[in-house]
LOFILO-611802 format. One record per residue (C-alpha): residue number from 1; residue in one letter; z, x, y. Coordinates in Angstrom, 3 decimals. Layout:
> NUM, A, Z, X, Y;
...
# end
This chain:
> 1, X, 0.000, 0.000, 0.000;
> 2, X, -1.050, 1.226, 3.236;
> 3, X, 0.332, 0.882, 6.458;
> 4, X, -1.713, -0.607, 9.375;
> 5, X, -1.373, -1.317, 12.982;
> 6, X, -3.648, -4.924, 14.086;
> 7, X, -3.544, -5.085, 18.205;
> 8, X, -3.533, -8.398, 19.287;
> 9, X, -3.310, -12.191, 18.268;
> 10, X, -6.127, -13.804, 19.155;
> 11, X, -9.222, -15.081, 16.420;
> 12, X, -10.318, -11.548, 15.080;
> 13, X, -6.461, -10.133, 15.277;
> 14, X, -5.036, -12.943, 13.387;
> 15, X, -8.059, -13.057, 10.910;
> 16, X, -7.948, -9.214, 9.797;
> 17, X, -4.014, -9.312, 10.165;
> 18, X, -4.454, -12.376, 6.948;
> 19, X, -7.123, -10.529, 5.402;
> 20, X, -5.819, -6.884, 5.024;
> 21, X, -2.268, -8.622, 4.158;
> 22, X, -3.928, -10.564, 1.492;
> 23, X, -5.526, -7.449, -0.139;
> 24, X, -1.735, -5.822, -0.447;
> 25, X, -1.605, -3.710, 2.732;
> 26, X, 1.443, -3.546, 5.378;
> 27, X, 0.333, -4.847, 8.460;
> 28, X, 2.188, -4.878, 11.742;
> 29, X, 0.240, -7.385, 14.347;
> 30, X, 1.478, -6.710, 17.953;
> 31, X, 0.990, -8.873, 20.753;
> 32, X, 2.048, -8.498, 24.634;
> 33, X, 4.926, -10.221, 25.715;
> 34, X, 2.771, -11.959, 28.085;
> 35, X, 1.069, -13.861, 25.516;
> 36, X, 3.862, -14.629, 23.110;
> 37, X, 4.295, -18.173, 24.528;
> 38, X, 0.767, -19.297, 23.951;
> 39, X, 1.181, -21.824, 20.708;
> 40, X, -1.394, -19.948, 18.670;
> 41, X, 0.357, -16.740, 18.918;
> 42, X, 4.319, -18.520, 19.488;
> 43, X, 3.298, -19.414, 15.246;
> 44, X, 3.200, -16.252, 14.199;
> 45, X, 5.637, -14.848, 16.105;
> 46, X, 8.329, -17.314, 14.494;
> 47, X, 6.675, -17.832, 11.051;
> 48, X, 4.828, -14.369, 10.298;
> 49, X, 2.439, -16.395, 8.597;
> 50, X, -1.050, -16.897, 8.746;
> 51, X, -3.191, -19.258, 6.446;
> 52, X, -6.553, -17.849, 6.024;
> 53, X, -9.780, -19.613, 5.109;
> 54, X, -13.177, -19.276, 4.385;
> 55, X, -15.815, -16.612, 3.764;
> 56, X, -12.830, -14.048, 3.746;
> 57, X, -10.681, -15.570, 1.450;
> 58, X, -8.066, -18.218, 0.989;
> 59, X, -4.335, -18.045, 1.466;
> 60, X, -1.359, -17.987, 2.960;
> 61, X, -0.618, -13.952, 4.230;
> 62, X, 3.079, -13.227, 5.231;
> 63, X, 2.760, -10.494, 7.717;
> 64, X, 5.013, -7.831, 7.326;
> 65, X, 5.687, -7.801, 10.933;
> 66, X, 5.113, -9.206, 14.118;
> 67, X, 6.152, -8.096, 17.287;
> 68, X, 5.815, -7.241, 21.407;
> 69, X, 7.405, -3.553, 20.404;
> 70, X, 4.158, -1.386, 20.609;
> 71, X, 6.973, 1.635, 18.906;
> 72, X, 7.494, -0.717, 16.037;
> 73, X, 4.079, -1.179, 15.646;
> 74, X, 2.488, 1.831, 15.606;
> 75, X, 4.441, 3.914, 13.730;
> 76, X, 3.345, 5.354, 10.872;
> 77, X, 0.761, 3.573, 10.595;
> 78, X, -2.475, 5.448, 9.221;
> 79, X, -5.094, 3.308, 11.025;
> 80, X, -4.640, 1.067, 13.973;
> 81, X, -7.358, -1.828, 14.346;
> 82, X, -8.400, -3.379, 17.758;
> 83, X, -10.549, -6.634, 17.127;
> 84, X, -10.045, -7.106, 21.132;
> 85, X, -12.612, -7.523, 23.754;
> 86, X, -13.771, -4.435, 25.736;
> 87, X, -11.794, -5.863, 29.013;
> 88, X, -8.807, -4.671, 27.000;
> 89, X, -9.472, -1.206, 26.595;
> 90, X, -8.082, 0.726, 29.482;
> 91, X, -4.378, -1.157, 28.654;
> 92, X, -4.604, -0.321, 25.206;
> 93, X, -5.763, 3.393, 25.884;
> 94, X, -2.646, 3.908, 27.985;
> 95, X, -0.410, 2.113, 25.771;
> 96, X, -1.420, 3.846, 22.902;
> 97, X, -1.623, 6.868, 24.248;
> 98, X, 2.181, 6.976, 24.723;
> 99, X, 2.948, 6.328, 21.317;
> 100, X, 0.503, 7.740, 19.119;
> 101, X, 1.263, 9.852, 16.103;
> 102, X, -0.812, 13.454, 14.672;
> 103, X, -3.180, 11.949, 11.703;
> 104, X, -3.986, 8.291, 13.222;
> 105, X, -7.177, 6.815, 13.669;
> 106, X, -7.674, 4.196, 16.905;
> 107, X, -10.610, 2.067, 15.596;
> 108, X, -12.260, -0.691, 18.129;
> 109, X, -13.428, -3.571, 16.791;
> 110, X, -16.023, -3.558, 18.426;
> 111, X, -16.021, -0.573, 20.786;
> 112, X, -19.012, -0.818, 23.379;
> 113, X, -18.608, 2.735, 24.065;
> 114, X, -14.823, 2.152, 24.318;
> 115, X, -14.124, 5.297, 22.278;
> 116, X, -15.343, 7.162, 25.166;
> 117, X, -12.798, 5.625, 27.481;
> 118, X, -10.211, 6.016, 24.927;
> 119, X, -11.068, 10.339, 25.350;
> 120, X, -11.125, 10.397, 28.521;
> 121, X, -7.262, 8.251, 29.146;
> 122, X, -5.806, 10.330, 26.124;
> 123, X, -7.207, 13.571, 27.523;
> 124, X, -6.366, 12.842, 31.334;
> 125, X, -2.304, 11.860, 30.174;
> 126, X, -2.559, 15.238, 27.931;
> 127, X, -1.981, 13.527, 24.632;
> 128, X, -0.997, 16.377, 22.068;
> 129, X, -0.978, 14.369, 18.918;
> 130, X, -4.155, 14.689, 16.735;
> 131, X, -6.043, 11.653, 16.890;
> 132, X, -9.763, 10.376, 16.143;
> 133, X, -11.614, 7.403, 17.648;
> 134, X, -13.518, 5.322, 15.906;
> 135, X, -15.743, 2.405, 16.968;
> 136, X, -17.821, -0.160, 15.383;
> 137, X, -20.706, -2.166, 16.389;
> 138, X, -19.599, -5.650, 16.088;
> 139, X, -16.428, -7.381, 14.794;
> 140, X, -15.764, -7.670, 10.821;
> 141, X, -15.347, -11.629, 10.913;
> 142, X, -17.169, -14.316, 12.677;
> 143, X, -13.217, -16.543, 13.362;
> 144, X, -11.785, -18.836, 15.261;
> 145, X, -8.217, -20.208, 15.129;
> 146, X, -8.296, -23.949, 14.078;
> 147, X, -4.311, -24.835, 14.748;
> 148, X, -1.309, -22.557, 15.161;
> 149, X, -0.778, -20.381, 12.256;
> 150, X, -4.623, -21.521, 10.670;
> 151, X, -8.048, -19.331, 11.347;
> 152, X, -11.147, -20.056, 9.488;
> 153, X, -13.515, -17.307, 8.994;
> 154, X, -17.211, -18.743, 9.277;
> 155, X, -18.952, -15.629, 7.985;
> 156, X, -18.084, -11.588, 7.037;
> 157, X, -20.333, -9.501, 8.855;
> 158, X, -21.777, -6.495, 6.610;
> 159, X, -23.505, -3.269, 7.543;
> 160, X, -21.635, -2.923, 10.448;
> 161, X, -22.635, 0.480, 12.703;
> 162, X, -19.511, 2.525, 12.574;
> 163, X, -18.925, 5.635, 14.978;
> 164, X, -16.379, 8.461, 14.840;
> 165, X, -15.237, 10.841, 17.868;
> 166, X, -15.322, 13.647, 16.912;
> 167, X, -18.542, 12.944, 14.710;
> 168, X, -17.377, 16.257, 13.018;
> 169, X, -15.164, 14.413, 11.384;
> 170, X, -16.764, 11.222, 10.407;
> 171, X, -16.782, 12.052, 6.280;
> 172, X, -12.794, 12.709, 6.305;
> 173, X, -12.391, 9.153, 8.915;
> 174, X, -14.856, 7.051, 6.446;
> 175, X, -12.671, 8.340, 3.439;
> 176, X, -9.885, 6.874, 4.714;
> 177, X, -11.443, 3.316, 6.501;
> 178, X, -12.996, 2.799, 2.572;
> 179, X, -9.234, 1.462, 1.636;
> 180, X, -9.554, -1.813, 4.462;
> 181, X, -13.726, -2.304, 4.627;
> 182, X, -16.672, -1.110, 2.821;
> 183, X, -18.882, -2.828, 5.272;
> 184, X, -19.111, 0.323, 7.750;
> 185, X, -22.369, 2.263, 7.735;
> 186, X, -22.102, 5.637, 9.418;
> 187, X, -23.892, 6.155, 12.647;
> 188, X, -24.423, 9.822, 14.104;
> 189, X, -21.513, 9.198, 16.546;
> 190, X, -20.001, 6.595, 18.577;
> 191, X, -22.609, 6.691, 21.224;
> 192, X, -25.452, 5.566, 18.888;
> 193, X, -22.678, 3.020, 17.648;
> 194, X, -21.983, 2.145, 21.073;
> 195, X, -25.955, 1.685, 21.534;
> 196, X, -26.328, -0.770, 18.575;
> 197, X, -23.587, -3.314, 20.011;
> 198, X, -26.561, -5.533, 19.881;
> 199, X, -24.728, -8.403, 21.717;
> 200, X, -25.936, -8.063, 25.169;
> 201, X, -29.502, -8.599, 23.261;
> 202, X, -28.354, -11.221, 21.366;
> 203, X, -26.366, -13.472, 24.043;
> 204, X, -27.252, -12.934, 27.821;
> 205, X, -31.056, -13.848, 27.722;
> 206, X, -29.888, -17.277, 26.270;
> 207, X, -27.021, -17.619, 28.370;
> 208, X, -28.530, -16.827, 31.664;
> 209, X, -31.752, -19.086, 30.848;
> 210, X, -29.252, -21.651, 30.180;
> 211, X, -26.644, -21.427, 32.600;
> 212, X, -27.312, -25.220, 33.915;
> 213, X, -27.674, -26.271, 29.894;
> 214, X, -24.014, -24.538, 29.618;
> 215, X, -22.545, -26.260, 32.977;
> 216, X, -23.955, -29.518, 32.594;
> 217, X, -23.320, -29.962, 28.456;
> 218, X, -19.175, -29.370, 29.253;
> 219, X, -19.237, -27.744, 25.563;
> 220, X, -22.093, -29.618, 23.648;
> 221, X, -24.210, -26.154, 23.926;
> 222, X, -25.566, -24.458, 20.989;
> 223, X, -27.016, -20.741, 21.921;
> 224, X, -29.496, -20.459, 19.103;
> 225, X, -30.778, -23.792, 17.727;
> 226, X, -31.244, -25.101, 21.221;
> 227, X, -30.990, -21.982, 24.009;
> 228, X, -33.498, -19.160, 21.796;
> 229, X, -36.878, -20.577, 22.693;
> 230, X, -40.158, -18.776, 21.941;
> 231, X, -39.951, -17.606, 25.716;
> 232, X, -36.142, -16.786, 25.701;
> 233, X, -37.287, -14.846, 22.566;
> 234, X, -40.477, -12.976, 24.286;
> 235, X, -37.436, -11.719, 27.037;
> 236, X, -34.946, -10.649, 24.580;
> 237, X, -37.671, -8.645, 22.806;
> 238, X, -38.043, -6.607, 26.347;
> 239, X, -34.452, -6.565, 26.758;
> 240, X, -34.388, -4.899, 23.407;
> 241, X, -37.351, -2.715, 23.772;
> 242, X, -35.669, -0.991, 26.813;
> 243, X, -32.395, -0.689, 24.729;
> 244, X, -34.695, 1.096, 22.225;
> 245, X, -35.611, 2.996, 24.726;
> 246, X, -32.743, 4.820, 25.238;
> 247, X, -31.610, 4.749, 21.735;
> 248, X, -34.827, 7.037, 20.931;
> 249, X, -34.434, 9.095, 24.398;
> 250, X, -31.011, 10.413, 22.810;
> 251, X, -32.824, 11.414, 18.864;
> 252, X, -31.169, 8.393, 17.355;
> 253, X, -32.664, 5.918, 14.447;
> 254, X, -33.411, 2.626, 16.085;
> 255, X, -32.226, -0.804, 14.776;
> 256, X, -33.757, -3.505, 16.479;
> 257, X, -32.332, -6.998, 16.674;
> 258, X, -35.097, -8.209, 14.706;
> 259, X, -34.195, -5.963, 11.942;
> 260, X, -30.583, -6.570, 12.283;
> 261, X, -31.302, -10.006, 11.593;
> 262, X, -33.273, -9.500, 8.811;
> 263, X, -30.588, -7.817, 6.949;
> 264, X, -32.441, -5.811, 5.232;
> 265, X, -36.219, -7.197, 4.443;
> 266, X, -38.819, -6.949, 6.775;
> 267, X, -37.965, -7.855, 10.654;
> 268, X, -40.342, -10.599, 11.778;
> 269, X, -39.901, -11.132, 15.561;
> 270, X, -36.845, -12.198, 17.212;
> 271, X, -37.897, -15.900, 17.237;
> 272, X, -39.047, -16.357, 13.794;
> 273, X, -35.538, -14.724, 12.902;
> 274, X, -33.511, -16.845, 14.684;
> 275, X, -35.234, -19.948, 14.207;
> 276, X, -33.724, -21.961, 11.402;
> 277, X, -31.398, -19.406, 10.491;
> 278, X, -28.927, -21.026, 8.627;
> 279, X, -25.527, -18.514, 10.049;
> 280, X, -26.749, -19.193, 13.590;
> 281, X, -27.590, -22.851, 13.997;
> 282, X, -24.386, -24.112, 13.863;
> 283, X, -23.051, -21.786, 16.298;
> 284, X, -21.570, -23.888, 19.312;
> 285, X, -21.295, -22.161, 22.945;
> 286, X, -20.766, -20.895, 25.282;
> 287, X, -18.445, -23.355, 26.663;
> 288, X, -18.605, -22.283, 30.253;
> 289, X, -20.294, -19.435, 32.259;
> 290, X, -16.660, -17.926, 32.550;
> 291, X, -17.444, -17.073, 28.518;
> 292, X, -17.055, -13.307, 27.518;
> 293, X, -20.717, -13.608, 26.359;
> 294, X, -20.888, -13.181, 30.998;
> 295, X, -17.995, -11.503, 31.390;
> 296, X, -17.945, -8.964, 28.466;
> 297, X, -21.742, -8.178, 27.799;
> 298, X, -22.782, -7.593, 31.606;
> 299, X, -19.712, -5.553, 33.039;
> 300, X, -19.265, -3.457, 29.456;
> 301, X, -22.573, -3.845, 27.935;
> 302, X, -25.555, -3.914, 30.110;
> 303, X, -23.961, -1.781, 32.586;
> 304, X, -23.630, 0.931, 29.927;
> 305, X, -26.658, 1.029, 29.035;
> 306, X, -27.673, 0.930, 32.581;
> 307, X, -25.902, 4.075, 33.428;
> 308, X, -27.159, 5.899, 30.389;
> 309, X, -30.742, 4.785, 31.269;
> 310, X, -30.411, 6.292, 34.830;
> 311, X, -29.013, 9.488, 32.758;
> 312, X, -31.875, 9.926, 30.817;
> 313, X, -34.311, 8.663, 33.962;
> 314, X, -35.540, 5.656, 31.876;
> 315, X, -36.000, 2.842, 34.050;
> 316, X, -34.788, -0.593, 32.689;
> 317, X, -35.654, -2.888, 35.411;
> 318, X, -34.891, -6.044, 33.257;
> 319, X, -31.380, -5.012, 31.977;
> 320, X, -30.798, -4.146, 35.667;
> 321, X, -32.052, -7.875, 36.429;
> 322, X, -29.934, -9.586, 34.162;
> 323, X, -26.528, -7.262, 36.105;
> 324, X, -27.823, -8.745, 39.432;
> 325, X, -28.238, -12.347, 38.310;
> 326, X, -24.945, -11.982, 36.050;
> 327, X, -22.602, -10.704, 38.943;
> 328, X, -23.903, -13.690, 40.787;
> 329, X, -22.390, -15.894, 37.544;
> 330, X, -19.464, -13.917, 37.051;
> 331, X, -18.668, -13.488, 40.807;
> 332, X, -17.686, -9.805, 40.165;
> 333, X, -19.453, -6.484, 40.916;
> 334, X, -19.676, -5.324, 37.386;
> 335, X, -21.448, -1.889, 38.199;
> 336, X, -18.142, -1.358, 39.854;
> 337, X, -15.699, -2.958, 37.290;
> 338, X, -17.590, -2.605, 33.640;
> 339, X, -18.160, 0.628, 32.158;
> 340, X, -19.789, 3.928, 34.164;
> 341, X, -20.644, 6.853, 32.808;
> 342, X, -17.009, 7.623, 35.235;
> 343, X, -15.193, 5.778, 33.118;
> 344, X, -16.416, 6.929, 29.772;
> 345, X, -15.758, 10.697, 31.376;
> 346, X, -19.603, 11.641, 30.560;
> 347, X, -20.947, 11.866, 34.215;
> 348, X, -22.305, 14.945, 35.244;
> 349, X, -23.337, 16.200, 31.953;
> 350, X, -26.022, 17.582, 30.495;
> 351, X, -27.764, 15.600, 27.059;
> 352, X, -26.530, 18.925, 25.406;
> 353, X, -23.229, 18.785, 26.695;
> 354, X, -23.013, 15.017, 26.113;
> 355, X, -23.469, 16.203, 22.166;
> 356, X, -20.873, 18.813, 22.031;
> 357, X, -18.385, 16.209, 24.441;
> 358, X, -19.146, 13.938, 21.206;
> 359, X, -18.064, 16.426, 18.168;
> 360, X, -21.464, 17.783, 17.046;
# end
């Protein structure tokens, strides 16, 4: 039995917290005192238990423990998971980075180049202990909490990108992240992860197209049976293609979201992927334009690439058209607030420096 670390309580926290407990490991879910009073999270807190259904599994997980101590925890735990929106990343770094042990891995569920951010905190508070990064291109389960103390997993997501930091030592990290998931395929390092978080691509042409569809239905709004069009479809393919873009600029393998959704046969285009696919169509939102499909994927997403476009001197005129129309939705200046080549502590370098910065 291993012990694990699960930040957070909200649909992905509570979802792997169940799961992992449910396959014999010692989980410790830890949740800010800020949110203990919300009713979803006030169940766990007083029950430690979590009933788990669907495509992960079925049953009733006792956590171990559950708790606002970020000491209590963390320690000794050999992996700590964070199934938490990018938004979250700077608090976490400097929580974390206070109580971290020599041998743990930090893994972000998904990361969106969070990794990076996570380096540069630890590094500017002079963290001693030895600790890796890891990051993965999307979360493990598609969840959402039904009642207090009950989340349904719709679907497991396999093949996820995974990224390590340093990538020198990916084999040792994938050793070790083969106990909780066999789902993670390695990428070259967290950057080409961090370049397949194929969200942005997947969600914000949609969205934006449909931003008086997602007012005006007050909920009744499903993205991909009703918002992916041919013509939505033809602009994600660009959106994509400038992604791509970058992805070859820097020497890595290019998935596309075409072949992502094909899962392995051969991609047709976006449209004929999405249309009628069975795990999509019954997808419901986004709910309102204040969704983190707005306020995640422009300020941590497109921005990102953005910045790493400009480093390379790619132009990507239509990611940079979807920032401008999204800070407009999001009322926020997300070139300021999401996440710059500043943040990540990469500006100013070199493509070869950006290499060594990443463990090569």
């Amino acid at each position: 039995m291993a012990k694990v670390a699960v930040m957070g309580s909200g649909n992905g926290s509570q979802a792997m917290a169940a799961d992992l407990t449910l396959k014999g490991h010692e989980v410790r879910l830890y949740e800010m005192t800020d949110f203990i009073n919300n009713p979803n999270t006030k169940y766990v807190f007083d029950n430690k238990q979590i009933r788990l259904e669907g495509r992960a599994g079925n049953g009733i997980a006792t956590i171990s423990c559950v708790t606002s101590d970020i000491v209590e925890a963390v320690k000794g735990a050999e992996v700590i998971f964070l199934p938490l929106p990018a938004f979250s990343h700077d608090y976490y770094a400097n929580l974390l980075a206070e109580v971290a042990e020599d041998g743990q891995i930090i893994v972000l569920t998904p990361g969106n180049l969070g990794s990076l951010v996570f380096k540069k905190i630890f590094s500017d508070k002079n963290v001693s202990a030895d600790v890796v990064f890891c990051e993965t291109a999307t979360l493990n389960y598609d969840a959402r909490i039904l009642d207090p103390g009950h989340v349904y997993v719709y679907d497991r997501n396999y093949g996820i990108k995974c990224g390590v930091l340093p990538a020198s030592r990916s084999s040792e990290v994938y050793e070790i992240l083969k106990k909780y998931y066999n789902e993670f395929i390695p990428c070259e390092d967290v950057l080409a992860c961090g370049l397949h978080s194929l969200n942005p691509c997947l969600h914000l042409p949609g969205c934006t197209m449909n931003a008086g569809r997602i007012e005006r239905s007050k909920g009744d709004f499903y993205l991909y049976e009703e918002g992916i069009t041919p013509t939505v479809a033809k602009v994600m393919e660009v959106l994509d293609a400038e992604r791509g873009s970058i992805v070859k600029a820097f020497g890595y393998e290019l998935m596309t979201v075409a072949m992502e959704l094909a899962e392995g046969r051969e991609p047709r285009t976006i449209w004929e992927e999405v249309n009628g696919c069975q795990t999509l169509e019954f997808i419901k939102g986004p709910t309102s334009l204040k969704n983190r499909y707005f306020t995640e994927d422009i300020p941590y997403g497109l921005v990102a690439w953005s910045e790493l476009g400009k480093m390379l001197g790619i132009p990507t005129p239509l990611i940079d058209s979807f920032i401008e129309i999204g800070a407009i939705i999001i009322d926020e200046k997300p070139r300021e607030t999401g996440r710059t080549l500043k943040k990540m502590g990469i500006n100013d370098m070199t493509i070869e420096e950006l290499k060594k910065y990443l463990g090569h």
